[in-house]
N, C-alpha and C positions, 0 to 999 in steps of 0.2 A: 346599156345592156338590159337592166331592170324593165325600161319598156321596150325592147325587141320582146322581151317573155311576158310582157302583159300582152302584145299583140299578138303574139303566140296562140297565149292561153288563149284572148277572145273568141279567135279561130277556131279552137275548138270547142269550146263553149256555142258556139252557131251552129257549128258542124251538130252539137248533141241536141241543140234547139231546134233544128233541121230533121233531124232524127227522130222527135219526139213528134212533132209535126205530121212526118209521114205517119205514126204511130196515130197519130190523131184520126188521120183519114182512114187505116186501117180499121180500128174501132167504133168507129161510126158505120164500114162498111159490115162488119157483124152482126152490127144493128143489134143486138141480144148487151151490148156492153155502152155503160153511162158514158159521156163525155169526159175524156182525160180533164185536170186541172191546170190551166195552161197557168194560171200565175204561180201553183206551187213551183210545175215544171220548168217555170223562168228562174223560180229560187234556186230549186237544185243546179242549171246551168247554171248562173251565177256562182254558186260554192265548187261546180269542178272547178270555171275559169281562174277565182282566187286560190283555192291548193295548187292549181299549176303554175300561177305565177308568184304564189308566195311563199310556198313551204318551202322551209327549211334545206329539202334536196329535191333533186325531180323525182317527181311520181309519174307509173306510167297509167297512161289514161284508161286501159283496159282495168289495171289493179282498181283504180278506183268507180269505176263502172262496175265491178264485182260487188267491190265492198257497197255500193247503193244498191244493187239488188239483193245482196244479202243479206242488209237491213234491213230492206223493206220487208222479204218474204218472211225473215226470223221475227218480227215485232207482232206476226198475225195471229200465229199458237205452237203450241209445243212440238210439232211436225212438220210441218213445215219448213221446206229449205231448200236453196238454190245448190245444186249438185255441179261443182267444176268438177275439169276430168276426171281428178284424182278421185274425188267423192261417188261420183259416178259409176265409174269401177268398183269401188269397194261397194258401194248397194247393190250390182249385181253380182257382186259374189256373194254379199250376206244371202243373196236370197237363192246361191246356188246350194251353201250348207259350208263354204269353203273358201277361208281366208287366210292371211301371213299373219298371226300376232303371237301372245300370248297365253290366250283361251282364258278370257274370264268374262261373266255379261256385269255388268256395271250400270249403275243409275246416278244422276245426283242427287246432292244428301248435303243442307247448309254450305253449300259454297264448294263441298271438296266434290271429289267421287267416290262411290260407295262399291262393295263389289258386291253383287246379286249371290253373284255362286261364279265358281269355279269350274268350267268344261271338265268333265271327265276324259282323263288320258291329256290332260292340256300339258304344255311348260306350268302355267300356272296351279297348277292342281299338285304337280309333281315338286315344286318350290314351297309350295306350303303354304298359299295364298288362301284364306279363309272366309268364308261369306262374312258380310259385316267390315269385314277391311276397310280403314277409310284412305286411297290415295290423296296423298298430300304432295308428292311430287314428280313428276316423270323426269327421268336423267336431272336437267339444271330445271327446270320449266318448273313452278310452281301453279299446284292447280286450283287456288282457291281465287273461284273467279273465272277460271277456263270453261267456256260450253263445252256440252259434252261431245260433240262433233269432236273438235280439237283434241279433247283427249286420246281421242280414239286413234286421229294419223298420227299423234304421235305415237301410242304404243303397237301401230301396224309398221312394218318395214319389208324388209327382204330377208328369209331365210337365212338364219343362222347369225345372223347381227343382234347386237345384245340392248337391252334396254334395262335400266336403274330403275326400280317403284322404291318409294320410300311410304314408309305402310304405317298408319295410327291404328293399333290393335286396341279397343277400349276392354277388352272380356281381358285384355293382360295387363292393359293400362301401360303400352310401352310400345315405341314406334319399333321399326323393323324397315331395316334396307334392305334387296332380295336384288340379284342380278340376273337376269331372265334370259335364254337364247330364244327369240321367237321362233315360232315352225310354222309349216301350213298346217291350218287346223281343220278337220273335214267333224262338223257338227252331227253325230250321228242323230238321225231325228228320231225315231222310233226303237224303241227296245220292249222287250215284254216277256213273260213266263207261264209257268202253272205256279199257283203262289201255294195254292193245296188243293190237294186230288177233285175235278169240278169245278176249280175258280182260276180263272185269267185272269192278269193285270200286263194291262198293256200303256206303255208312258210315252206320250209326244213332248218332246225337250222343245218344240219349236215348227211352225210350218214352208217348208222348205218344196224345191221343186219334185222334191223326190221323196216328200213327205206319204203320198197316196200310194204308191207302189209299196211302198217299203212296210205302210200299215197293212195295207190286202198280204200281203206274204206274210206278217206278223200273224193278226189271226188266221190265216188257213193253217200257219203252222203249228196253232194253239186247236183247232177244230180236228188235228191231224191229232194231234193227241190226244183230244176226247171227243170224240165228234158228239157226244152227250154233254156239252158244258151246263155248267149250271149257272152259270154268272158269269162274267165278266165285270171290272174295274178298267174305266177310262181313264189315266192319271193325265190331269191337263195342268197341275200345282208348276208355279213358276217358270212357266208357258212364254213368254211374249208377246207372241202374236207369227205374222209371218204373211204367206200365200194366202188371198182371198181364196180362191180354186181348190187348194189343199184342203180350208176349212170347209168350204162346202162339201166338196168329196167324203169327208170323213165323218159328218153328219148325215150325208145322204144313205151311210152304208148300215144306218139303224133305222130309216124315215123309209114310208112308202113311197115310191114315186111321184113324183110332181109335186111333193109337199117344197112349200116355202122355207126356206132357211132363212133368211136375211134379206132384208130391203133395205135401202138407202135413199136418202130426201137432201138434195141440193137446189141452188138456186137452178141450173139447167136442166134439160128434161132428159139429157142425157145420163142426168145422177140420181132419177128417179125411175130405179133400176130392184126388180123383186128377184133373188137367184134360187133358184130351184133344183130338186133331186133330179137331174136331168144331166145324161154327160155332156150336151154341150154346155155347161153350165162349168163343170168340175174335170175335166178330159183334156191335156194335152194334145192328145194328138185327132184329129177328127174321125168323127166313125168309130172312133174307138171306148167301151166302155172298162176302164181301170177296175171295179167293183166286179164284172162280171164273174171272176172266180169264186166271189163268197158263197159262205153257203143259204141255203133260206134262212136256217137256225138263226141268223146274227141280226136277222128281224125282232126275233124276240125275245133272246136271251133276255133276262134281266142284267140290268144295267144300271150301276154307278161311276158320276163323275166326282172326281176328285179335283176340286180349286182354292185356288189362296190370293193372295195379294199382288201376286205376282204371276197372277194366268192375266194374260190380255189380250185385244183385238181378237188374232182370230180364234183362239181359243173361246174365249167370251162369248162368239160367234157359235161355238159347235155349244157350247153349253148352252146357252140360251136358248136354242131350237130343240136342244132333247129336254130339257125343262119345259119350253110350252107345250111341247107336244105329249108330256109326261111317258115321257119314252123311258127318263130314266131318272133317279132319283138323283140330285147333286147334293154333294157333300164337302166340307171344310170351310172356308171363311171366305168373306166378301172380296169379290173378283177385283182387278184394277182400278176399270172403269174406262177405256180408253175404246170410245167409240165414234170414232172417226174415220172416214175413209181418206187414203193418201193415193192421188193419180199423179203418175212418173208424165210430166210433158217433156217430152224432148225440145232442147232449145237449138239443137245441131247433131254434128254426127259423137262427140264426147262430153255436151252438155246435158241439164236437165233441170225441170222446177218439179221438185215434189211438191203438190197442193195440197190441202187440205180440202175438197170438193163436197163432201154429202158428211151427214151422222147414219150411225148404222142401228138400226132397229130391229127388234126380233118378231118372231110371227107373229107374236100376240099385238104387236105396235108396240113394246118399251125401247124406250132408248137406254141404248147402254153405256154410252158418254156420260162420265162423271158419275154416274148409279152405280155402274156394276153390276154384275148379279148375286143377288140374294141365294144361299144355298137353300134346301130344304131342311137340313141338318149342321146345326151349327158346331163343329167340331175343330179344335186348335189342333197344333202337331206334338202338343203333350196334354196330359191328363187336365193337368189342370188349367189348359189353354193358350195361348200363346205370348210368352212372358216379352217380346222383342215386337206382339202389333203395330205400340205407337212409334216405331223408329220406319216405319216403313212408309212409304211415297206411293202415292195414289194418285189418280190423274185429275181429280178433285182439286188437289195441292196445288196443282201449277198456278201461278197468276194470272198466264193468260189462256188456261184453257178454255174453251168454246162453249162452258153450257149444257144444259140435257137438250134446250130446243122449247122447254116449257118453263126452267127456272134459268135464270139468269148467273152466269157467272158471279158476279159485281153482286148478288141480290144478297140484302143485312145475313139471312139464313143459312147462308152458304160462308159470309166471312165470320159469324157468327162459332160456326162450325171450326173452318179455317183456325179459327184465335183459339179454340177448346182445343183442338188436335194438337198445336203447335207448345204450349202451356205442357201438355200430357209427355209429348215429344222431350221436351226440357228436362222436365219433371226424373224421366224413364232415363236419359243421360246420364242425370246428376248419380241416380241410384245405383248405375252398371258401376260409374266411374267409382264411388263409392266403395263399392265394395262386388267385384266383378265375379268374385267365385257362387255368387249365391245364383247367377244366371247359366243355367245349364245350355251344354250341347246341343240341337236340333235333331233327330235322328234323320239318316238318309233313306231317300225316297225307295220302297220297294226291299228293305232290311226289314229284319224280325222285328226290330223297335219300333218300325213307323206304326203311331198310335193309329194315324188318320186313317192309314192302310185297311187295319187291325178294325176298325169302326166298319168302314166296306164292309169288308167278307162278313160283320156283324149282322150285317141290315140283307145282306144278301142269304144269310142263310138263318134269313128270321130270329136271331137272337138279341138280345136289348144293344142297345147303341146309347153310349153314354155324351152327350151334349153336352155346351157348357152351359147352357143355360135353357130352362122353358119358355119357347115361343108359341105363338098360337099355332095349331095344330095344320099340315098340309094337309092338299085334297088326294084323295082317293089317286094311287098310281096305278098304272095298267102294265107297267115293268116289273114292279116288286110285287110282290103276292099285301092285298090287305091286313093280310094275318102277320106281317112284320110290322110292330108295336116298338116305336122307337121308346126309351125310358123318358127323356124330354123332346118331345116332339118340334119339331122348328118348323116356321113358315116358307109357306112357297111363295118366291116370286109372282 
């Protein structure tokens, strides 16, 4: 019996050698792609053919044909990922604004998951789920160890089905079980106001398909109510990123035409790619310009953006082109850093390989992979600055992320850094766990307490702006009037 199922196995193993082979001559006929490695790809046939005639039960050939391209694409950088159906689905609905879970944005954080923050109106917001939360287990699953991919199908499901978190609260020093009914969650992208009589604040949670519409009706409804503004505040703080298209849109709605938002550098010449204020650039639908309704005013309003540690991609994106262009002054603390582009290939009609293809660049040429952007004004989300920086994950951190393109991942300067972060990281645990009351509350984004906010409207209506620190002085902005005199001035990118 044992060798009917090695003869078996061989057969398929030929069959995938066979497979690979055509593969061989496909890649060669693109002629743009190196020669496959036939002796690795003898290895790998070789280890289907022994899992199938040796493991322990049968495996089916497809599963394990997953699990090798899903090794392969996960091992390349932190984006990268092979989308089976299920995965597939849930990415186009993240990117519709509209999913089945729980409603919280999560990161990894030493081995568990961490929670970002909490969706407003979520299950989870309404349970009591707290930023900084570290999930330790989903139902039976234990998560130290889980990618985060995994964690995530496991706390999506079907309406109204319940999911177990088992929560490490370190500010209480005390886990916490919470039984959760998930719902569909519709991420509202844009919200905004008059913050005081003259000043907009407008907040993008996230860039979605319906991020650009939903912005153009936010300010004409803020222009409707003072068509004299005198400022505006771009809140892009703990952003993720989202729609390339969205991001540009939303840049282009302060930039004169044709200017450059963002270019991109791959190996193909397809990923060497400049987008621009231009609706076929930013526009759904063709022929059609989404922006049209603004008014000229939102040309030149003065303008602040507000970022942190947790605005990235395509936020990074909008903020980095009104920074070169000195469109508008940026404020709050160093951005992610996640500057990478991800192209969806379709493998079929319910697969997909997210690649990681090009690094994104801002007008000026910076690359904003693993950099980030540099604010003008260095300002925390309390007075005295931001007591929870070193607990936070930056795209620097990954092990295998990609690089700026000019210093190397792997370079001493970078693990150098790595090892001081990490040390700091420890350091800032010991002292919460310690003694957890002395680390206050963060205030929420767009309330009388947000400090960061409170800085804005400072610098906007020419009054001192308290920093945490003096940096060398920025240049001249053509958004804010000169005569706004920060008290410690910070550098520009």
């Amino acid at each position: 019996m044992a060798g009917k199922l090695k003869i078996t196995a061989w057969i398929g193993a030929g069959m995938l050698t066979g497979a690979l082979a055509t593969l061989q001559l496909q890649a060669f006929a693109r002629g743009s792609v190196s020669p496959l490695p036939l002796e690795q790809l003898q290895q790998l046939a070789a280890v289907y053919g022994l899992i199938k005639a040796d493991y322990f039960e049968p495996v089916q050939g497809k599963k394990l044909v997953e699990n090798a391209i899903d090794g392969m694409v996960g091992g390349l950088d932190p984006h990268s990922e092979y989308l089976d159906p299920k995965d597939y689905k849930e990415f186009r609905e993240s990117t519709s604004g509209k999913f089945v879970g729980v409603g919280i944005e999560i990161a990894p954080k030493d081995g568990l998951i961490q929670v970002v923050s909490p969706i407003e109106g979520s299950p989870a917001a309404h349970a009591g789920i707290q930023a900084g939360d570290l999930i330790t287990r989903i139902d039976d699953t234990a998560v130290k160890g889980l990618p985060l991919d995994k964690a995530v199908k496991l706390m999506r499901g079907k309406p109204g089905t319940q999911v177990r978190l088992t929560l490490l609260r370190k500010s209480a020093n005390r886990t916490i079980t919470l039984v959760i009914t998930r719902e569909e969650i519709h991420v509202q992208s844009v919200r905004g106001r008059m913050v005081e009589p003259g000043y907009g604040w407008v907040r993008i949670n996230q860039f979605q398909s319906d991020t650009l519409p939903e912005f153009v009706a936010k300010v004409d409804e803020l222009y409707k109510a003072d068509p004299k503004l005198k400022g505006l505040v771009l809140d892009l703080r703990n952003d993720p990123g989202g729609l390339l298209e969205s991001a540009v849109g939303v840049a282009s709605a302060f930039l004169p035409p044709e200017s450059v938002i963002v270019s991109t550098r791959g190996q193909i010449p397809e990923a060497n790619v400049s987008y621009r204020n231009t609706p076929s650039d930013y526009s759904r639908v063709p022929g059609q310009n989404p922006l049209a309704s603004l008014p000229d005013a939102v040309k030149k309003v003065p303008l602040v953006v507000l970022v942190n540690g947790g605005s990235a991609s395509a936020s990074e994106i909008v903020t980095g082109a009104l920074q070169d262009y000195k469109r508008a002054e940026v404020m709050g603390e160093l951005t992610f850093g996640k500057g990478s582009v991800q192209t969806v290939l379709p493998l079929g009609p319910d697969t997909a390989l997210k690649l990681t293809t090009a690094r994104y660049f801002t007008p000026n040429g910076e690359s904003i992979q693993a950099r980030g952007i540099t604010p003008n004004y260095l300002v925390g989300p309390l007075p005295g600055g931001d007591p929870y920086a070193a607990l936070r994950m930056r795209e620097v951190d990954y092990k295998n992320q990609i690089g700026t393109g000019v210093q190397s991942a792997s370079s001493p300067q970078v693990q150098q850094e790595l090892q001081r972060q990490d040390e700091a990281r420890q350091e800032l645990e010991a002292a919460i766990e310690k003694n957890p009351k002395k680390f206050p509350k963060l205030p929420e984004y767009g309330s009388k307490q947000d400090w960061q906010l409170e800085q804005a409207l400072n610098l906007l209506q020419h009054k001192p702006v308290v920093t945490e620190k003096p940096l060398p002085a920025p240049a001249a902005s053509a958004s804010v009037s000169s005569a706004s005199k920060p008290a410690q001035p910070a550098a520009t990118h």
